[in-house]
C-alpha positions in Angstrom: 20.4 27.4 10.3 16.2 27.3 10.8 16.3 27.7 6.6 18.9 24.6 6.1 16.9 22.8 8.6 13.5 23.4 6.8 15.0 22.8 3.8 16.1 19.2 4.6 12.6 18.5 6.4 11.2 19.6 3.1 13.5 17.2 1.6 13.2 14.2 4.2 9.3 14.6 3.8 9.7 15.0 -0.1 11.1 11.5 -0.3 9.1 9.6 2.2 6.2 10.5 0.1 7.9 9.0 -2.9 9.0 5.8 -1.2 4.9 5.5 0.1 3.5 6.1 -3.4 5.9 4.3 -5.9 4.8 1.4 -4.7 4.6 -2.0 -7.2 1.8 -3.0 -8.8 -0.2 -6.6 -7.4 1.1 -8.1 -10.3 4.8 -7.3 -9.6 4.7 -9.0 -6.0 5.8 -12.2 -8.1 8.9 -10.0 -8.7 12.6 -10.5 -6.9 12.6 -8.0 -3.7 15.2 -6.0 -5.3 12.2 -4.2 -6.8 13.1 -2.3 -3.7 16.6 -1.6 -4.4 15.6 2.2 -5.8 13.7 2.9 -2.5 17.3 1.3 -0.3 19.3 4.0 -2.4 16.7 6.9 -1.3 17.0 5.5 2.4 21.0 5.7 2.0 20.7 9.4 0.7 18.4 10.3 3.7 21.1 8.4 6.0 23.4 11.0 4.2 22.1 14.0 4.5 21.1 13.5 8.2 22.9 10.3 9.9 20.8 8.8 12.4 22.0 8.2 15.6 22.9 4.6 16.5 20.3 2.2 19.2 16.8 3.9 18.0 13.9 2.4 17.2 13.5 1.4 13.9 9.8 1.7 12.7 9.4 -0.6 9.1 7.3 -2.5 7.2 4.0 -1.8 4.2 2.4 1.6 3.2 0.6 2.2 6.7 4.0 2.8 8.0 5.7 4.3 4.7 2.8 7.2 4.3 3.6 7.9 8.1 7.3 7.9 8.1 7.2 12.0 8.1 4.9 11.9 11.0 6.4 9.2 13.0 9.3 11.4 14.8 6.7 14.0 15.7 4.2 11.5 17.0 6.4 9.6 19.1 8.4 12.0 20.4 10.9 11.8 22.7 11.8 8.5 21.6 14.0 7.8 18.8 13.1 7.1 16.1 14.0 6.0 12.4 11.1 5.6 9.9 12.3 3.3 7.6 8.8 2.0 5.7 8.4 0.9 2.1 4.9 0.9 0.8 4.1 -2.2 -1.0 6.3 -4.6 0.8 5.3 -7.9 2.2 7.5 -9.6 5.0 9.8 -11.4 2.6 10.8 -8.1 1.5 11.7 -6.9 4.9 13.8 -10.1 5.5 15.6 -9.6 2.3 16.4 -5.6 3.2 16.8 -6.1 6.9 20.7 -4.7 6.8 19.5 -1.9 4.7 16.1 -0.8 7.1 17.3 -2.3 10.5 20.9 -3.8 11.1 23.1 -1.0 9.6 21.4 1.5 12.3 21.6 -1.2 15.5 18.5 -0.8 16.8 17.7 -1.2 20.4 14.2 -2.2 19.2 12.2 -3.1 15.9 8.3 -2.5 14.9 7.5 -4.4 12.1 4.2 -3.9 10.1 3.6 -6.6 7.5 0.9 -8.8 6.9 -1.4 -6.4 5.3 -0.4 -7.2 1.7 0.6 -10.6 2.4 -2.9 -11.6 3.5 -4.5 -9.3 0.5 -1.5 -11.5 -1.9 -2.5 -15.2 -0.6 0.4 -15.8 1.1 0.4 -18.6 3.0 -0.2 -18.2 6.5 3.5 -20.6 6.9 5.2 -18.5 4.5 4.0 -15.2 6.7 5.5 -16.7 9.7 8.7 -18.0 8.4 10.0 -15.1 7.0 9.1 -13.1 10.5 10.7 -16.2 12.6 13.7 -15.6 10.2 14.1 -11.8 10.6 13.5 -12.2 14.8 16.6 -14.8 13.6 18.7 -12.6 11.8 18.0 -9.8 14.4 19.0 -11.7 17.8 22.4 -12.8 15.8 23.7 -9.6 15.8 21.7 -7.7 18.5 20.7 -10.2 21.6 18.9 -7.9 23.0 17.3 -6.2 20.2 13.1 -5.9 21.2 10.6 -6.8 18.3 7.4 -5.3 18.2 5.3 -7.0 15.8 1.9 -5.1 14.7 -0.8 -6.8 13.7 -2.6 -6.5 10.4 -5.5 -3.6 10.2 -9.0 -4.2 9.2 -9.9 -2.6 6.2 -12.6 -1.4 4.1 -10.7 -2.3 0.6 -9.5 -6.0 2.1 -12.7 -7.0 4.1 -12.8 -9.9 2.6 -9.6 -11.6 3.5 -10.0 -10.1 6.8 -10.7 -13.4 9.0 -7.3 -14.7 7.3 -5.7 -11.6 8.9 -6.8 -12.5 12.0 -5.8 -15.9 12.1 -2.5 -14.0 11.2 -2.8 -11.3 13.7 -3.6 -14.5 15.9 0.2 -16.3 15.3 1.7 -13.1 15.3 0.6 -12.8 18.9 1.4 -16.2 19.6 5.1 -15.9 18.1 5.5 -13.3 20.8 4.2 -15.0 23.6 6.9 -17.6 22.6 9.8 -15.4 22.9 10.4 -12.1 26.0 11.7 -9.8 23.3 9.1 -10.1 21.2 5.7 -8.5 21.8 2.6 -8.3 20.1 1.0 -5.0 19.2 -2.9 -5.0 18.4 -3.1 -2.6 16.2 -6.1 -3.7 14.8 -8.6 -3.6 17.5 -8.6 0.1 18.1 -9.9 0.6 14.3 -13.2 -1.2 14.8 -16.5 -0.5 16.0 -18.3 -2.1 19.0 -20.5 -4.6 16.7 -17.2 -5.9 15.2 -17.1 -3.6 11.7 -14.1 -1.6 11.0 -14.8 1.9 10.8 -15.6 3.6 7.8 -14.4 7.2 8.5 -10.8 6.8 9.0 -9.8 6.0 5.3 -8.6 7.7 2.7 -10.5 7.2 -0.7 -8.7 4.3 -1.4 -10.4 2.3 1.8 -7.2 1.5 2.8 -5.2 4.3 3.7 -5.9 6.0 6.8 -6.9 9.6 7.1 -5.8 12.1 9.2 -8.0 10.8 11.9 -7.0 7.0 11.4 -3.1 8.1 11.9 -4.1 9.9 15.0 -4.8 6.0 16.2 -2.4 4.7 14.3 0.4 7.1 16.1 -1.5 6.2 19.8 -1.3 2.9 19.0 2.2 2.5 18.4 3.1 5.3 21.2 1.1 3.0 23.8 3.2 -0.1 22.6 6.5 1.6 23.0 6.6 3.7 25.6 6.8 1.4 28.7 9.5 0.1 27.1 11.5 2.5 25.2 11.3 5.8 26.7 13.8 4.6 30.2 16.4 4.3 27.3 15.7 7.9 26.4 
């Protein structure tokens, strides 16, 4: 039994790796979302080989979450969860795959990052917000009492320069929730920046936009601190 289930955790983290590396390219954001429809077969395979149980928390959204899918159950723990990230996505993307990452496991609660590549893209602020509005939407329809956690864009060394636009982002996304009890805010972005203002420089992968293994030690506090009051009575 300990092989079989070592052998599907290779598996699980295996995949999750692929999903956070085969990312498209900037130029193939003007693509159709189904650019995703490889990654929603993989997600379907992992939903065969280990079923999740129905009423977690589902954790999706862009790479920050995809490259920490295979840390996520560990890191929150007990809470359940079911990392369902796809590096490269922008909110649209999530909207257009929200049976496939969110509905089809009934969630009793949602954390959604997106933002990141949507600011880096030039997507309009509007366009941002519209697409979230319509996946809060989508989600009260068939779950009224479904929470939203909503996490706001991280600074980062690579995108510094559209960083105040993620903040007038982060900004609405925090206003959204203030708008509506089953929606909260989550700052995720504060807690990766110095006193003077500056994001940290030591937390990044080479890329400067990937955290390292100490930037996903904040990154899972951060999302742990934002669930827990919530989530873990339902445990």
């Amino acid at each position: 039994m300990k092989v079989e289930i070592t052998c599907w955790l290779r598996t699980t983290i295996a995949l999750f790796g692929i999903f956070a590396l085969a990312a498209p390219s900037l130029a193939q954001r003007a693509a159709e979302p189904s650019i995703w429809d490889e990654s929603m077969r993989q997600f379907e395979e992992l939903d065969r080989l280990n079923p999740p149980k129905l009423g977690g928390i589902v954790l999706t959204g862009s790479s920050s979450i995809a490259r920490w899918n295979g840390q996520a159950v560990d890191a929150l723990a007990p809470l359940t969860v079911i990392p369902r990230g796809f590096g490269g996505s922008v909110m649209s993307d999530v909207l257009f795959h929200l049976d496939q990452v969110a509905l089809k496991y009934q969630p009793r609660a949602l954390v959604i990052y997106e933002g990141d590549n949507d600011t880096a893209f030039g997507i309009p602020q509007e366009v941002i917000l519209s697409n979230l509005q319509k996946i809060i939407n989508e989600v009260h329809a068939v779950l009224p009492e479904t929470r939203i956690y909503v996490m706001a864009v991280k600074p980062s060394i690579l995108r510094i320069k559209v960083w105040d636009y993620a903040q007038q982002v982060n900004a609405a996304y925090q206003e959204v929730a203030e708008l509506n009890p089953l929606v909260y805010f989550v700052d995720s972005a504060s807690p990766f920046l110095r006193e003077d203002g500056q994001v940290m420089s030591d937390i990044f992968i080479e890329d400067g936009l990937h955290l390292n293994a100490i930037g996903n030690l904040i990154w899972g506090s951060i999302i742990r601190a934002a669930l827990m009051p919530q989530e873990a009575r339902y445990e």
